[in-house]
N, C-alpha and C positions, 0 to 999 in steps of 0.2 A: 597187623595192619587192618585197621576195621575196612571194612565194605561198604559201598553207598547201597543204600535198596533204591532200586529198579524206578521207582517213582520221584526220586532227588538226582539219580544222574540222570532222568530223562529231563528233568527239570532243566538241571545246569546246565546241558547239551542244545535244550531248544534259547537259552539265554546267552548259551555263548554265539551260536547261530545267529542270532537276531544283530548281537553287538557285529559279529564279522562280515555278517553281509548288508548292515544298515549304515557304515560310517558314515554314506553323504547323507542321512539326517543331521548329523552333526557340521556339517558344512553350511557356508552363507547362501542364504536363499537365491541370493543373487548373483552368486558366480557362474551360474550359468545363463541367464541374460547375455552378462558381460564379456563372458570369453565369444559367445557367437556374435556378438557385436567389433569386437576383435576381429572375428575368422571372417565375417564379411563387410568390411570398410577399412579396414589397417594393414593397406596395399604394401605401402615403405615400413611397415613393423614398428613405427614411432612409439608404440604402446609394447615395446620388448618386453618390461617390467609386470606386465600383463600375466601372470601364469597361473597354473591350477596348484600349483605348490606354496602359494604362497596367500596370505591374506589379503582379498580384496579392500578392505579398510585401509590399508597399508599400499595402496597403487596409486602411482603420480595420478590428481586429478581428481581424486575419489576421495568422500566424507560418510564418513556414518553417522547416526543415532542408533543407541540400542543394535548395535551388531546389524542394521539396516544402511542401506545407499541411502542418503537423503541429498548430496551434493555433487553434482558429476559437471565437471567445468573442463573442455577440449575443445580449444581453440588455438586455432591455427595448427594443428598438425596434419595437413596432408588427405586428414580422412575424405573418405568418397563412400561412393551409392546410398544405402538408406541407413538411416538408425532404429528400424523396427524393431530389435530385438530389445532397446529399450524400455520401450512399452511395456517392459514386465514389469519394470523399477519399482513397483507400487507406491513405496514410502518414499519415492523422491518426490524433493521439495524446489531444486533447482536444477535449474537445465541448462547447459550454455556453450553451443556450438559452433562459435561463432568463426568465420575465419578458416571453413573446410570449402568442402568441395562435393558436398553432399547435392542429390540432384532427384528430379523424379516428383510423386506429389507428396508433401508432408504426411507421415504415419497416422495411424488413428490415436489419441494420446488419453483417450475417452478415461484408461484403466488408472491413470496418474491424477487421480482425485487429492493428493496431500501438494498438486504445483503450485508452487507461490511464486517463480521468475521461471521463464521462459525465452532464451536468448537463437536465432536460430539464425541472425543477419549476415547478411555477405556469403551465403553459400548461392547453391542455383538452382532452388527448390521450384517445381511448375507445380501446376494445377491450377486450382479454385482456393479460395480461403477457407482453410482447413475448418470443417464445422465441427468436429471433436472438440475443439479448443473450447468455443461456448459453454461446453458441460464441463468444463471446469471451474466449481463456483471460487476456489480460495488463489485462482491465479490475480495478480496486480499488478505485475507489471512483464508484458508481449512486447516481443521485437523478433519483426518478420521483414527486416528493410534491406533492400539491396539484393535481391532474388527474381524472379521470373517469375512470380504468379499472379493468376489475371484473374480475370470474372467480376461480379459484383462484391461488395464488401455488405454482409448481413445485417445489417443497420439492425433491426428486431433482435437480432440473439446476440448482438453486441452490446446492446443495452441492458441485458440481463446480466451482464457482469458488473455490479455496481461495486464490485472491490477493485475495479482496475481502476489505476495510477498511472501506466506508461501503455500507449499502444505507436507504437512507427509502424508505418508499411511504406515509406518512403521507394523511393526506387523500383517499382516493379511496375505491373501492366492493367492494374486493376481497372476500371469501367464504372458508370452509371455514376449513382448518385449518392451523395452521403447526408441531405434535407433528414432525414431523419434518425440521425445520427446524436446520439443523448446520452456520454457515460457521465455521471455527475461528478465524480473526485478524479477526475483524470487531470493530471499536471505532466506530463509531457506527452504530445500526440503531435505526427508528422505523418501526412499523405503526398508530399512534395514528388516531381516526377512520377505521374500517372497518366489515365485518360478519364481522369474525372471530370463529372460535368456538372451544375447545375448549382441553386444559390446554398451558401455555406448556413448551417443551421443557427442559432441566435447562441446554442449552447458552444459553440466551437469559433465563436465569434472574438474570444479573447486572446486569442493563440496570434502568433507573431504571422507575418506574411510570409517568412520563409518555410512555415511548416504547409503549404500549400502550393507553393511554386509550382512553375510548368505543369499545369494542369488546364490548358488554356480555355476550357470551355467549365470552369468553376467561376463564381461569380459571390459577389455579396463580402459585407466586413470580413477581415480586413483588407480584402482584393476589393477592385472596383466596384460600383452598386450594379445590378443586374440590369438596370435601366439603362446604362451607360456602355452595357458589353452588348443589349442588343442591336443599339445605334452605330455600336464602333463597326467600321466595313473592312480596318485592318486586322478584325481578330477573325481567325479559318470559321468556317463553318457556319457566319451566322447570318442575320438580313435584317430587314428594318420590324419586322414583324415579331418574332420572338427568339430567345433561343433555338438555332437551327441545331439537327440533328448532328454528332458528329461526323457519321457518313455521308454529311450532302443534302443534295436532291437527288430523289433515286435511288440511296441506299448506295454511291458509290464512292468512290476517293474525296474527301474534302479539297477545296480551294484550298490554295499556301501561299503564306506569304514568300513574297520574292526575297531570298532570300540567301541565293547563286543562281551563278546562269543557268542551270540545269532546271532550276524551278521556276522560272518567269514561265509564263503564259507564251505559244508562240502568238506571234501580231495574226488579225483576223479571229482570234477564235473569240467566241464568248466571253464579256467579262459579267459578273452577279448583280449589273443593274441591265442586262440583257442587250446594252448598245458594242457593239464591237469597235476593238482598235482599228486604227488607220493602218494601211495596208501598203501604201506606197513608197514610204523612205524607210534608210537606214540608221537617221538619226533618233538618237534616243533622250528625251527630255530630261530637265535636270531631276524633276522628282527620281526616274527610274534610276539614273547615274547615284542619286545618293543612296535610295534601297540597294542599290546591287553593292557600292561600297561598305555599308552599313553588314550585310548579309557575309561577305567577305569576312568582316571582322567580325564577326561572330561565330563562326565557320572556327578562325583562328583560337578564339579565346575558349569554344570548348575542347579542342585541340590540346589546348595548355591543360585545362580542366581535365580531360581522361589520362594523361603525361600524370599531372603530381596527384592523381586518384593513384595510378598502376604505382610507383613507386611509393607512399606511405604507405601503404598495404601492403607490398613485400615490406618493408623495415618494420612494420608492425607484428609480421611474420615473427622476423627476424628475431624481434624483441622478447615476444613470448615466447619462444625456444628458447633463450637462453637464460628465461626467467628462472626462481627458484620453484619448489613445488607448491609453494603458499597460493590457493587458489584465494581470493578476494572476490566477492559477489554483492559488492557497491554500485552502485547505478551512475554514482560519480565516480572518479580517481582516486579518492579516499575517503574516508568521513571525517579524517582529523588533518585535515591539510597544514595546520600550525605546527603540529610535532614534527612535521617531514623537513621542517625547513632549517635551513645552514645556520651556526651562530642563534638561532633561536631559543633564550632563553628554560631551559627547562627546570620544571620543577618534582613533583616525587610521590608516589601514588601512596595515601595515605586509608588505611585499613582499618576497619571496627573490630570490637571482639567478634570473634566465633568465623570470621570472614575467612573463606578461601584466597592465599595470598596468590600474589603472581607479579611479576615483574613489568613495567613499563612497554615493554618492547615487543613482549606476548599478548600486551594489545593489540600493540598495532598489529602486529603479526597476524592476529585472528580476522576466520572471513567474518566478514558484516552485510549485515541484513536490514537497509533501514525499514524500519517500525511504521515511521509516521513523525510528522511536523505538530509542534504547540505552539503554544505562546513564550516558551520560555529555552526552547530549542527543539533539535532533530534527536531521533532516540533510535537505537541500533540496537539490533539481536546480533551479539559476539561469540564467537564461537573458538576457545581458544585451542592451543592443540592438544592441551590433554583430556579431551572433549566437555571440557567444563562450560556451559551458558551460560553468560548474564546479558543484563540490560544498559547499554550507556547512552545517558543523555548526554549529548555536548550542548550546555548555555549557550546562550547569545542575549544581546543585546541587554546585558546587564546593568541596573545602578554603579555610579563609580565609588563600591566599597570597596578597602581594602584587605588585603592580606587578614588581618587579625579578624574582621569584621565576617569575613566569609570562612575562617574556620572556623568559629566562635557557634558560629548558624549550624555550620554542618556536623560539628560535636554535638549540639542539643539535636538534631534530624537524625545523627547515625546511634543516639542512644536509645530512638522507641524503637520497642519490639512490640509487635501484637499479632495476633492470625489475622487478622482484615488490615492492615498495612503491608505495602509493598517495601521490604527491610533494605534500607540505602547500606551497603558492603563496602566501599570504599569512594573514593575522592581525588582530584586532582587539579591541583590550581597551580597554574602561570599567568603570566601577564598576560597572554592574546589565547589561552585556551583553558577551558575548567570542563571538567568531566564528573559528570555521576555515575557511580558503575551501584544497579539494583539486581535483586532477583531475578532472575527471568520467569514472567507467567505465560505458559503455554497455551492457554484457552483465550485469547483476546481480550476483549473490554465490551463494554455492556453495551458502549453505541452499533457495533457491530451484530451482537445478539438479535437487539431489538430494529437495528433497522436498514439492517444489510441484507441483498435480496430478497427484497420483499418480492410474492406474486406465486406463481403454482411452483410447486417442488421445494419451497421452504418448508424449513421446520419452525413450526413457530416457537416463541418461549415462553412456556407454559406457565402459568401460574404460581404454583408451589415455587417454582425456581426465582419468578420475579420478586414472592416477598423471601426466598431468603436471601438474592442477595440488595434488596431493602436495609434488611435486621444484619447484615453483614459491614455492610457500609455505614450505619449509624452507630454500631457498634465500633468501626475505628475512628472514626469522626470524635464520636466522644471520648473517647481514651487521647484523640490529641489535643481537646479542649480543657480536661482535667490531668493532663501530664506534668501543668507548670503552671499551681496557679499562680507565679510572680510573674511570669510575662506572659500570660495571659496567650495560648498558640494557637494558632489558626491554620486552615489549610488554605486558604485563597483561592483557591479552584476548582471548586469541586466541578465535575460536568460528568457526561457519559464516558466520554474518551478516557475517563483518569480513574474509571472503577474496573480493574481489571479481575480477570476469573485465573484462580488457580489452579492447578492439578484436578486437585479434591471438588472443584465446584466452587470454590467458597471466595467472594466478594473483598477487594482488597483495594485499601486506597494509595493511587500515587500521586506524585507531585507535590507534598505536602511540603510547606514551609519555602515556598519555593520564590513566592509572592513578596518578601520581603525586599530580594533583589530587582524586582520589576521595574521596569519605568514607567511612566506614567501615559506613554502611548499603549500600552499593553494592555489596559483597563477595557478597553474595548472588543478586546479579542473575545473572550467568554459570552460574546450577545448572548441575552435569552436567560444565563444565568445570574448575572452579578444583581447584586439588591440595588434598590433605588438609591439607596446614599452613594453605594460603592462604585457607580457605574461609570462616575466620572473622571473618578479619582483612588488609584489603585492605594493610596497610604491609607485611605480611610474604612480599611478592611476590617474587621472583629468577628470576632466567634458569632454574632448573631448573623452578621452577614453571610457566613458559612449557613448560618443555620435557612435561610433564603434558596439560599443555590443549592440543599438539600431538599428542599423542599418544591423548587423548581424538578429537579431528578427525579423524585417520586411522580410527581405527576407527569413526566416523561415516563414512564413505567406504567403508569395507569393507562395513559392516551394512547403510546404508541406513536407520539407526535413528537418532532425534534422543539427545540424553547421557543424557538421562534416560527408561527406558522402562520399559513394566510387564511382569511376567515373572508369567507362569501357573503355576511351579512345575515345570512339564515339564525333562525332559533332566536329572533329579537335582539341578532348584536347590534343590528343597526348600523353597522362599519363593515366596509371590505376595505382590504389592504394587510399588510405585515403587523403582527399583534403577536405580542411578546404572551406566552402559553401560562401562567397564573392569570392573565387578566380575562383571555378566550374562556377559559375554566368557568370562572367567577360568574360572565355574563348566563354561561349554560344553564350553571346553578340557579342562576337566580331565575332565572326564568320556567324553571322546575321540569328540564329534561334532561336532570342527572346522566339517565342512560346512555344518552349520546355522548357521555365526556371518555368513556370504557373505548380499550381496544378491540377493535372486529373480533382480532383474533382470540380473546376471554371468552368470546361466546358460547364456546363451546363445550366450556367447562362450567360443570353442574356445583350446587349448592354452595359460588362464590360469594355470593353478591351482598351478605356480609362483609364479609371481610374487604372484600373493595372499596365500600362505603369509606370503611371505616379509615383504611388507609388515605381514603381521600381527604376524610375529615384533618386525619395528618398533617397532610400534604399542603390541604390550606392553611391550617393554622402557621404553619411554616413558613409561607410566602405571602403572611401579610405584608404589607404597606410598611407597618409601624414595628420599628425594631423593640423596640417593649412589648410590644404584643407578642412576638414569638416564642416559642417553648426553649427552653436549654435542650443543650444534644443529651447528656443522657435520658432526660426524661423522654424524648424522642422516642430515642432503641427501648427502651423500659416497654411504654407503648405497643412498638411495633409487633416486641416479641409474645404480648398479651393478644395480640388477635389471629392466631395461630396454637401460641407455646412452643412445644417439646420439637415442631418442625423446624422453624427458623431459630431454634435457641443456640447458643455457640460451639461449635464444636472442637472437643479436646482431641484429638488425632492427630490435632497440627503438629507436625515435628517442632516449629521452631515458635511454639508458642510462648507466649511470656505472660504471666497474673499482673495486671494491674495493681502494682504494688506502691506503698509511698515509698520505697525505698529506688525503686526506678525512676519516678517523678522529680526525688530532691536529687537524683544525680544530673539530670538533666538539668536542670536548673543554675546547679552548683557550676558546671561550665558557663555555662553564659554568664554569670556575673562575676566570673573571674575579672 
């Protein structure tokens, strides 16, 4: 039997060591968060399934990425006190606790920098509006309604979240003013039951009346004009002078309306134009007889109102306990509400080459994340359960092609491959619902980059990155311009929103071919982008017209400025007002202060201004007037990658890359003229 020498068993000995006293490196980073989140708030043990022997990716409620929490969805179970222990989550992306019993001031959530939903309503959270939340730049959409917290609402660091889409704080005890209150893409917001006060900002002026309710000292569109509530002498608190303070005169109890006997004023006291009632009899006028009836029944009808609150809420209980473990993190009830329905037609999910298959049902089954609204529909991050991602758009508002017509499109869409195309994977058409399932790209889209939170603590986007993905972009543009020269392929949309960023960095067009099916109110949707022919009339689309709204892009990249901006007049335009951004450009140019068309943020970077030039010169030539004057898209990318080279030139790493071949080209083709 040989012998180790003394320096290989001491080896072995300190390696077996290592493995037997290190095995929790091999454990989820996250299970211990999770269990103490367990040991302090899972009073009834609802979370039995909970255990240290077992895989936390695999526990009711819970989703990963890469062996990470990224999805923690517990609602309605019972849970109580705090959920600090969650705060470690790092890589969580949603949160949603909705329907506990959780109490106390909301956590500090500072460390959950990857949150993009945030559910936390109908528990009995107190404090101040949690200011952690603010420094979360990739949250979109908050809901804090139906809780106990009060204070002011931070108008300034609310406004720094310009990725938010949904804020409620409905229901709770919040204060002061919301005047300057400004999120610019927020599509659902409710401050309804408050103590807010004062005129509604011009921005939040679109929102319905009931996202503002009972708040009786708020004023302005779409609640009465501010002129009107300080004349009115039946709304608490106010006089002929201005808005009165909520507490009075004096800083104490506001006036109330009569409202029950308990709130009438006794006779003799003080009324708010300083003349006192009559003191003598017991009769009482018919105005007061109707306020006190009036007050009566309303007394009643919130009565009914907290009755069928208390009761949906238990059956809602009810409901999610007996649900499956399929957590869903839709904002709506579903994203495909046509497939759920009875007797509803269904049709049969159709796959490309090379595609990862999956079945109809493990759609639906998967949670969903919506993306974002277009012109051509809502698009969803899917998540199915064997952790596979992609992307579905569901259409709407589609031409009435038929069946053949729209496979016919989506055979020549599902045969380009190229690294700067976003690759369409499969298809689904019925009568009342059509689905596109694409790639899923992880880094956003370009409008995002260039001009989501803007101000202190961005990162801006540097240079080198804007021209490659320029040269990324014009490089799939023109592979779908030369894919078929018999029908001649267009993408119809180009804009910010549709240049998405992959993994790698690298610039990837979606939406393409989409356009066909459009209607012709649709044509307006792209302001800022569509060329002068096409602007009216979405049939009248062509590869030059792409080559416009290419050309509008780049100089969106140059500026820094969305298509359409407002121009003060300055620099000799002569005009103030809304001016579509090739023409803003044009006037700078010509008046020979180039420099000012550059984004602030280029300045900072040395020995560009080459190459900007030059891009610009692009840029223009692109978004002339006259569609014969514009360049072809390859010659474009040709271009683009010569004022650079070897940086922006295309990169082979792509896994699912394809060579622009003719023999890709006549396949595509070959379908459509079947």
């Amino acid at each position: 039997m040989t012998r180790l020498k003394p320096h290989v068993a001491f080896s072995l000995l300190f390696l077996f060591s290592f493995c037997f006293f290190n095995l929790d490196a091999f454990e989820n980073p996250d299970l211990a968060p999770l269990l103490a989140f367990k040991s302090s708030s899972d009073y009834s043990n609802t979370l039995s399934q909970w255990t240290s022997k077992t895989d936390p990716c695999t526990w009711p409620g819970v989703s990963c990425l890469h062996n990470r929490v990224s999805h923690l969805v517990l609602e309605g179970l019972n849970l109580k006190s705090s959920f600090e222990p969650l705060t470690r989550l790092t890589q969580l992306r949603v949160l949603s606790l909705k329907y506990n019993h959780f109490s106390g001031p909301i956590p500090n959530l500072s460390n959950l920098t990857s949150l993009k939903l945030l559910f936390l309503s109908h528990n009995q959270f107190s404090g101040e509006f949690p200011a952690s939340v603010t420094s979360l730049t990739r949250l979109y959409r908050l809901d804090l309604s139906f809780n106990n917290l009060s204070g002011v609402i931070p108008a300034t660091k609310v406004n720094h979240m310009t990725h938010m889409l949904t804020l409620r704080l409905e229901v709770n005890g919040f204060s002061g003013q919301i005047s300057g209150l400004n999120v610019p893409n927020l599509q659902d917001f409710n401050v309804s039951c408050n103590k807010l006060s004062g005129p509604i900002p011009y921005s939040l002026s679109g929102f319905p009346e009931s996202a503002f309710w009972k708040n009786l000292m708020l004023c302005g569109e779409p609640l009465p004009s501010c002129s009107s509530v300080r004349s009115d002498p039946t709304r608490p608190g106010t006089s002929s002078g201005a808005i009165a303070s909520p507490l009075g005169p004096g800083g104490g109890n506001p006036s109330t309306v009569a409202s029950s006997p308990t709130s009438v004023p006794e006779y003799g006291s003080p009324t708010r134009t300083g003349k006192t009632r009559r003191s003598g009899g017991n009769k009482m006028t018919k105005g007061e007889i109707i306020a006190l009836i009036m007050g009566d029944v309303l007394v009643l009808a919130l009565a009914c109102l907290l009755f069928y609150c208390y009761f949906w809420r238990k059956s809602k209980k009810m409901d999610q306990k007996t649900s499956s473990e399929v957590e869903k993190i839709v904002y709506s009830s579903s994203p495909y509400p046509n497939l759920a329905q009875s007797g509803f037609e269904r049709g049969k999910m159709v796959f490309f080459e090379g595609a990862k298959r999956f079945e109809l049902e493990d759609l639906l089954r998967a949670s969903a994340e919506m993306l974002g609204k277009g012109g051509f529909g809502t698009a969803y991050k899917a998540i199915l359960d064997d952790g596979n991602v992609v992307a579905v758009k569901r259409l709407k508002e589609m031409s009435a092609n038929g069946r053949k017509d729209f496979e016919q499109q989506m055979e020549v869409l599902g045969r380009l491959r190229h690294p700067n195309l976003v690759s369409l994977k499969a298809y689904y058409f019925a009568s009342e619902e059509k689905l596109l399932v694409y790639d899923f790209m992880p880094n956003g889209n370009l409008f995002w980059l260039l001009h989501g939170n803007r101000g202190p603590g961005r990162t801006p986007l540097d240079w080198t990155t804007r021209l490659k993905i320029a040269a990324g972009a014009a490089r799939g543009l023109a592979f779908i311009h030369s894919s078929c020269k018999s029908l001649k392929l267009t993408h119809g949309n180009i804009k910010s929103t549709n240049v998405l960023i992959d993994k790698t960095g690298n610039a990837r067009l979606s939406d393409f071919g989409l356009s066909a099916f459009a209607l012709p109110s649709t044509a307006s949707r792209s302001n800022g982008y569509r060329a002068p022919e096409a602007a009216l009339d979405s049939r009248k689309l062509t590869q030059k017209s792409d080559v416009y709204s290419f050309g509008v892009l780049l100089l969106e990249l140059l500026t820094g400025k969305c298509p359409s901006i407002v121009d003060n007049g300055g620099h000799g335009t002569g005009y103030t007002g809304i001016i579509d951004l090739p023409r803003w450009v044009q006037s700078v140019v010509r008046e020979e202060w180039t420099a000012e068309v550059f984004d602030l943020e280029l300045m900072r970077y040395k020995d560009i201004e080459e190459e900007m030039v030059g891009l610009l010169q692009i840029a223009m030539a692109c978004s002339t007037a006259s569609p014969d004057q514009r360049p072809k898209m390859n010659y474009v990318a040709k271009m683009i990658e010569e004022l650079r080279g070897a940086d922006v030139s295309p990169s082979h790493e792509t896994a699912d890359s394809v060579s622009d071949s003719p023999s890709v080209s006549e396949d595509a083709c070959g379908v459509a003229s079947q």
